[in-house]
C-alpha positions, 0 to 999 in steps of 0.5 A: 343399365345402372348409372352411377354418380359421375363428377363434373370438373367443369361448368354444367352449362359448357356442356352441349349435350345438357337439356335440362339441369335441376339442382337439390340443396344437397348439390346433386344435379339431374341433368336430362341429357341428349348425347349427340357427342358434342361436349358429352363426357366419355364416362356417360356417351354410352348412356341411353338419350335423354337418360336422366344421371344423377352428378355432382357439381364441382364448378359453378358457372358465372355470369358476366355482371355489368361494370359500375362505372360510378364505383369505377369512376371514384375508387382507384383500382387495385395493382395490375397482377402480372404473371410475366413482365408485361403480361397480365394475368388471365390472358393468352400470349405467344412466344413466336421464334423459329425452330431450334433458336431455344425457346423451349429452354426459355418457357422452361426458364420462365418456368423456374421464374414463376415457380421458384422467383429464380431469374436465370434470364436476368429480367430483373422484374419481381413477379408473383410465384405460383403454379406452372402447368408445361405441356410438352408436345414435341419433345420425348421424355429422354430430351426433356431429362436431359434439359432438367439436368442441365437447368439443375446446375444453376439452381440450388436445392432450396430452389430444386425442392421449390420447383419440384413442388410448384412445376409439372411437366407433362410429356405429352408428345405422340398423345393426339392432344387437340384443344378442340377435342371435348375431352381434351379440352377438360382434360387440360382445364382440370390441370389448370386449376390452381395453376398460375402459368400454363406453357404449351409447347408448341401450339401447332401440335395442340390442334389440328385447324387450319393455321391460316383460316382466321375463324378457326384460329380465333376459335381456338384462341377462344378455347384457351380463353374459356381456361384462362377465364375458368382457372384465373390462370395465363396461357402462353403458346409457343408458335413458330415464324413464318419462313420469309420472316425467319429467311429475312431475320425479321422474327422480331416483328409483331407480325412474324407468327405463321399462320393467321394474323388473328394468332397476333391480333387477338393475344393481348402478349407476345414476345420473340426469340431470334438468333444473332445477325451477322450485322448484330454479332459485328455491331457486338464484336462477336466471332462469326464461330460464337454468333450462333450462341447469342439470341435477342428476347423482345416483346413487341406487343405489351398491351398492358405494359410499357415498352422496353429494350430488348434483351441479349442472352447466351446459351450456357452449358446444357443449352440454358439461357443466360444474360449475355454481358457483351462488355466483359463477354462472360455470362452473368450469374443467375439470381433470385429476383429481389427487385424492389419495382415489381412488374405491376408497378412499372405500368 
């Protein structure tokens, strides 16, 4: 049987079944393989063991240097690169909230905001615009159109063809992805080069762990690290509440996310969507009838940011998310950020 060059998206050291690897000035690797399944590419699982494949490197592994400190010490650093307010480049962070409050809406909202610099949520922060990566784990291509539709309203054609270039949503629902799964795991990985936002909605549906086991929660935060360290790109899960933190309206605690506390403990962003109390929509002056349009946006754990108010936002038409503006209860317009302190400058 003949073998044919394959290309490999990832570090040749992440894969588990590599013996020997052996580079060439013409960048070919002979890699001695032993195809026990783990980490093994698909194209290559029916090889022969420790069959020799001629393949192309396309990523090259790193290794972590030590820091100097003296450098360290007397150069002053450059600006924090932020992706969302508060939220550093590079790093995991969760959206914790319960069913139906709109957080899909949000990451897709946040998503016009890293892509196009469209501030539909009224943050006022500037942040950098890039490349976004939606995997969408729950929701059917019909009920995402509808969505789009909906967001389309608010945004100008300059800003449609700026998302249109710089957003994929990826309708991956009834698919099987597991981040733990070799093959889905690169598949994912190659998406995510030159990606700046990688959104997974929701995380539930992106393995299948044991949620409140600490071990395997950490492992598979450890996988969505491994992508982050890879790409340079930041991922945020969506994740649901417990039910005693969504019965007792205390969604906006740190500790409210279902399953183990190492989903909390070992992200270093996480922000909360929660509906409107009836205590909070007294406090407001809101109808009982037209509480359940307004929802709380908070992030009570900003390791790399300083702590600010919580914001109030409004479903609009099509179910978008807008700043809620309690004194004139109209809804203030969506605009393009044009803030002059930038999210890195705020810490």
């Amino acid at each position: 049987m003949n073998f044919e060059p394959k290309p490999i998206t990832r570090p040749v050291s992440s894969i588990t079944s590599v013996r020997i690897a052996d580079a060439t000035p013409t960048d070919d690797l002979k890699i001695a393989t032993e195809l026990n399944g783990g980490g093994c590419p698909r194209s290559v699982t029916a090889a022969p063991k420790s069959q020799t494949l001629p393949l192309k490197i396309a990523t090259a592994m790193t290794f972590p240097t030590r820091i100097d400190l003296r450098e360290a010490f007397e150069n002053p650093p450059g600006p924090l690169d932020f992706v969302l307010p508060g939220m550093l480049a590079g790093t995991i962070g969760g959206l914790i909230s319960p069913g139906g409050v709109g957080k899909s809406f949000l990451s897709l909202e946040w998503a016009v905001l890293v892509g196009a610099g469209v501030d539909l949520l009224g943050l006022g922060q500037q942040v950098p615009t890039g490349r976004v990566l939606m995997l969408c784990l729950e929701d059917p291509v019909d009920a995402l159109r509808h969505r789009l539709f909906g967001l389309g309203k608010y945004l100008d054609p300059a800003a449609r063809e700026r998302i249109h270039c710089a957003v994929d949503v990826m309708p991956l629902v009834g698919r099987g992805v597991d981040l733990m799964d070799d093959n889905w795991f690169d598949w994912i990985l190659e998406r995510a080069y030159g990606v700046r936002l990688l959104l997974i909605d929701t995380l539930r549906r992106a393995h299948s762990l044991e949620e409140n086991d600490g071990g395997q929660m950490a492992a598979l935060l450890g996988r969505m690290e491994r992508i982050a360290l890879l790409t340079g790109c930041s991922i945020v899960f969506l994740h649901h509440t417990t039910k005693s933190a969504a019965l007792n309206q205390q969604g906006d605690m740190q500790q409210a996310a279902r399953g183990s506390s190492v989903l909390t403990d070992n992200i270093r962003w996480q922000c909360f969507l929660s509906g409107m109390s009836k205590d909070e929509a007294k406090e407001q002056r809101i109808n009982e009838a037209d509480r359940g349009s307004f929802v709380r946006f908070g992030t009570p754990k900003r390791n790399y940011g300083p702590p600010i108010a919580d914001n109030w936002l409004r479903r609009a038409e099509g179910g978008i998310l807008v700043p809620a503006d309690f004194d004139s209860r109209a809804v203030c317009k969506p605009r393009r950020v044009e803030a002059t302190t930038s999210a890195s400058e705020a810490w």
